[in-house]
C-alpha positions in Angstrom: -4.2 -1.3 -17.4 -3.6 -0.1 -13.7 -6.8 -1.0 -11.5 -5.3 -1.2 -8.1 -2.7 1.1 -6.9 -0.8 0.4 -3.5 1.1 3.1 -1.5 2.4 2.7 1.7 3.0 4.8 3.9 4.8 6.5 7.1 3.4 9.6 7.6 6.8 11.4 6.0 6.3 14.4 3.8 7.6 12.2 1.2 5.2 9.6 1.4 2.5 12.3 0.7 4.0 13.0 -2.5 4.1 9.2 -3.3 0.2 9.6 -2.2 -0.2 12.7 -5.0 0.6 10.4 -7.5 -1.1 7.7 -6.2 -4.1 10.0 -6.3 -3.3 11.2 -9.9 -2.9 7.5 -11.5 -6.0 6.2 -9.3 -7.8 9.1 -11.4 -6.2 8.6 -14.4 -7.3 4.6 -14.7 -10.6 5.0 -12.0 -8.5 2.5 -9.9 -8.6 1.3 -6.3 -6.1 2.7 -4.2 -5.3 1.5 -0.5 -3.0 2.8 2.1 -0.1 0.9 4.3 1.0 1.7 7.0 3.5 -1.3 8.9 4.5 -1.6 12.6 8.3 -2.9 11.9 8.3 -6.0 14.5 12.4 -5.4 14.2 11.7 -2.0 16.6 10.2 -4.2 19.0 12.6 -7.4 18.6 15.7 -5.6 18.4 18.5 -5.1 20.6 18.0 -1.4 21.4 15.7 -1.7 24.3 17.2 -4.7 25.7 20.7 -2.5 25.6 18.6 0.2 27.4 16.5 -1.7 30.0 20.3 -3.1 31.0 21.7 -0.1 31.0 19.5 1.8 33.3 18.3 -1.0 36.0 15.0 -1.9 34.5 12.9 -5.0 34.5 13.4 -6.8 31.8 12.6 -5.0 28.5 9.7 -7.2 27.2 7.7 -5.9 30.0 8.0 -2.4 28.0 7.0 -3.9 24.0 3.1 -3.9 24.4 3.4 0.0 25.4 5.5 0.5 22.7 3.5 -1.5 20.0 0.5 0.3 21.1 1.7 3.7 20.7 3.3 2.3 17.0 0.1 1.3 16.4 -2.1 4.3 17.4 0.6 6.3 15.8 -0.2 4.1 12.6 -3.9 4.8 12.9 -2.8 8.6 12.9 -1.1 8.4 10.0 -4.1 6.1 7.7 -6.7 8.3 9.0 -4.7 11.9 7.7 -4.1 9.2 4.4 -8.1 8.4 4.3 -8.8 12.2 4.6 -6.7 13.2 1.7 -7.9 10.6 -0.9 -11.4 12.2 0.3 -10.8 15.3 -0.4 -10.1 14.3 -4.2 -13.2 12.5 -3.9 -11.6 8.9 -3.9 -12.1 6.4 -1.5 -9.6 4.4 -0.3 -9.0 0.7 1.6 -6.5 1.2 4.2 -4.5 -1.6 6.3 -2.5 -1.9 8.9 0.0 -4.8 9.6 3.3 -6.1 11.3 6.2 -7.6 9.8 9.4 -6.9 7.9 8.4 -3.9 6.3 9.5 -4.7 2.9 9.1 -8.3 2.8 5.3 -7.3 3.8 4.9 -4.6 1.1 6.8 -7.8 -1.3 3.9 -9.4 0.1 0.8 -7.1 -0.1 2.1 -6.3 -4.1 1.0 -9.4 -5.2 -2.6 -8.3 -4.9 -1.8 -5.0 -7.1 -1.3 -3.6 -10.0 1.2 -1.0 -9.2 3.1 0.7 -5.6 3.7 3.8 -5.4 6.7 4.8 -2.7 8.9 7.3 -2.0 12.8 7.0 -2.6 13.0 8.0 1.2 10.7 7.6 4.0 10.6 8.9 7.7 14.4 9.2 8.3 16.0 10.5 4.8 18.0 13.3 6.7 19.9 10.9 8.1 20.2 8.2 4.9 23.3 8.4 3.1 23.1 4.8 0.7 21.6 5.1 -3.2 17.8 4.4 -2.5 15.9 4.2 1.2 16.7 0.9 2.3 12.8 -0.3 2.5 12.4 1.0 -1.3 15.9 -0.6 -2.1 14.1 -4.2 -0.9 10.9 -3.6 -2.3 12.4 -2.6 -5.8 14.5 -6.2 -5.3 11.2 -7.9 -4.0 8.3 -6.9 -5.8 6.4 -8.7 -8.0 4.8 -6.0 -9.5 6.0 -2.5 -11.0 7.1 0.0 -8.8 6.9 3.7 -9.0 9.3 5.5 -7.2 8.5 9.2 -6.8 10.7 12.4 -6.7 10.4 15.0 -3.8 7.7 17.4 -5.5 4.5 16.1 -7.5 4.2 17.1 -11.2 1.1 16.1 -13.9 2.5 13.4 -16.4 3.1 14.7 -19.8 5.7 13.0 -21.3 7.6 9.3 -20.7 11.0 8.9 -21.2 11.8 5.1 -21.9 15.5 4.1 -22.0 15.4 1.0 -24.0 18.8 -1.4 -24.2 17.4 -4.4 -25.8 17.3 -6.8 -22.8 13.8 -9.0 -22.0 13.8 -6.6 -19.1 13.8 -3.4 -21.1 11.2 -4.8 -23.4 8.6 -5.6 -21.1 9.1 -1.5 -19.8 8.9 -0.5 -23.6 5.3 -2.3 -23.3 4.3 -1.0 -20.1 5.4 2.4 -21.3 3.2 2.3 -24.6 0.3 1.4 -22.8 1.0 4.2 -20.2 1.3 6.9 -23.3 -1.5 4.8 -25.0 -4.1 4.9 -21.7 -3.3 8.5 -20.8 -3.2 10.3 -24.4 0.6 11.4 -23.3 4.1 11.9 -25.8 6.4 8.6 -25.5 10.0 9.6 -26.1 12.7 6.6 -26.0 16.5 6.1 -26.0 18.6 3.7 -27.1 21.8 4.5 -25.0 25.0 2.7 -27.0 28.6 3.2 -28.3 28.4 0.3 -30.5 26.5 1.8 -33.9 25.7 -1.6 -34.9 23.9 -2.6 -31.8 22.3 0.8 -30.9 20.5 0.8 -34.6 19.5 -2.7 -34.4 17.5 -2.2 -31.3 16.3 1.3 -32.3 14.8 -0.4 -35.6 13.5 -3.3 -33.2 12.0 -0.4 -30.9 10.3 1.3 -33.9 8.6 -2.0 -35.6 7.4 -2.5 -31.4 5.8 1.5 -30.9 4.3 2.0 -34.5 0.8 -0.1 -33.9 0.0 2.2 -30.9 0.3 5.0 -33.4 1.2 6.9 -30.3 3.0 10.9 -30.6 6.9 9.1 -30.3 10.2 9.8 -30.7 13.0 7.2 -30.7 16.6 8.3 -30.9 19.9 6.6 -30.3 22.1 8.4 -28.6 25.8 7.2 -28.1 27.4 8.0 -24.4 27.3 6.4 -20.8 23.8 5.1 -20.3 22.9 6.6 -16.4 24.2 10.3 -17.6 22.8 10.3 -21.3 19.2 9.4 -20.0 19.3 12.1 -17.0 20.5 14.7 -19.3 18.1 13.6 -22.1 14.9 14.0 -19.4 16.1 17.3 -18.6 16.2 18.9 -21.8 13.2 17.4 -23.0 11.2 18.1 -20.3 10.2 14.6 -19.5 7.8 14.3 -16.7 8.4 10.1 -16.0 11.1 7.8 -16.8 10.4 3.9 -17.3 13.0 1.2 -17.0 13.0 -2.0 -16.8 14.4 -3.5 -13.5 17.1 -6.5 -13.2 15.8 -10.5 -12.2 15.5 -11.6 -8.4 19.6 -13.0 -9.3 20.7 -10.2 -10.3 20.4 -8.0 -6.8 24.4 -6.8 -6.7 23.1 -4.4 -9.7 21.4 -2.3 -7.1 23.8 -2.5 -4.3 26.9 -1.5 -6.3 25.1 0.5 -8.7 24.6 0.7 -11.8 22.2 2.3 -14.7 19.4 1.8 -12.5 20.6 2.6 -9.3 22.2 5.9 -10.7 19.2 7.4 -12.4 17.1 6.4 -9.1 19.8 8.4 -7.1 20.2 11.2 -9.4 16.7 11.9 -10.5 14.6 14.8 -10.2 11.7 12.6 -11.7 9.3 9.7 -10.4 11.3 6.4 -12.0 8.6 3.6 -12.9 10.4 0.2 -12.9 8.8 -2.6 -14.6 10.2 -6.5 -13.7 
């Protein structure tokens, strides 16, 4: 059960669809919902205005990092107030904070309080990002403690989950999170067992069907033989699948997400929100 939903946030058009769903869970379970927005101390620490300052004759550049914090942090204000304003206006309250640190090792930080963050694939700069995922969502995915929800460029309702199960501890845990999503929220659970091997791909879909059939839930479990990232993107597409839960790799396993991979591709490639359970 989701009671406390964290989104954080930079002011970015895609952070305010992060927000919409947000919004639309936090109504879905009547949970809390608070705001983040983070002053990144590496703006202020780096080398950039040390480089500048030296290049142009100033004083010595720490004499210019309390203006520039302040205006990072009015800026930040801004950006929780518009936040506060919009949870409002759908009559929900919110708690909002605002910190400094290592952006993602502080959202890392904050998620052990929560049940759930909500963030965009891209923040601020995504015009000019060019790797698989944002690199603060990239970090948060590898650091949280908690599921994460990443969310696609437009908001739609949640109708129908698409779980691609492949057997692992990792997959089952999403399998459970995803039947109690479906459960909670009265919506159609599809899942996938993506495998060439017949043997192991109807093993694990009778596995999957002994694990769904006490939540008596509207399901439909299918193995499906193919490459796993391209099977599950078409197979959301033609099924018009509104979510699709995975379960995410183990803190050892971080090359997964930096040299791709199932999870990594679906992120990348997705149309759809893409809840990943640890």
């Amino acid at each position: 059960m989701i009671k406390s939903i964290l989104v954080p946030t930079d002011g970015s058009p895609n952070s305010k669809i992060a927000l919409e769903y947000g919004l639309y869970l936090a109504s879905k379970f009547e949970a809390e919902i608070t705001g983040l927005n983070i002053v990144d101390i590496r703006a202020l620490e780096g080398p950039f205005f040390s480089d500048i300052s030296g290049a142009l004759g100033f004083t010595p550049y720490q004499n210019y990092v309390q203006k520039i914090q302040e205006i990072l942090e009015e800026r930040g204000s801004i950006i929780l107030n518009d936040f506060k304003k919009l949870c409002e206006e759908k009559s929900i309250h919110p708690k909002i904070k605002r910190l400094s640190g290592i952006i993602p090792n502080i959202i890392a930080e904050e998620a052990k309080k929560v049940d759930l963050i909500v963030m965009a694939q891209r923040g601020e700069h995504a015009q000019w990002s060019s790797g698989l995922l944002g690199s603060t969502t990239e970090s948060v995915v590898r650091k949280s403690p908690r599921p994460v929800l990443v969310t696609s460029k437009a908001f739609h309702p949640i109708k129908t989950v698409l779980h691609a199960c492949d057997g692992s501890s990792e997959s089952n845990k999403a399998l459970k999170q995803a039947c109690e999503l479906v459960y909670s929220m009265k919506l159609k659970l599809h899942v996938i067992i993506v495998a060439n091997n017949e043997e192991k791909g109807r093993k694990i879909l009778t596995e999957t069907e002994e694990f769904v059939a006490p939540y008596h839930l509207d399901a439909r479990i299918e193995w499906i033989k193919g490459e796993s990232a391209e099977e599950i993107l078409k197979y959301a597409e033609n099924n018009n699948v509104n979510l699709i839960v995975m379960g995410t790799f183990g803190h050892s396993r971080i090359h997964e997400l930096i040299l791709g991979g199932t999870i990594a591709y679906v992120i990348r490639k997705s149309t759809l929100p893409v809840l990943l359970n640890r």
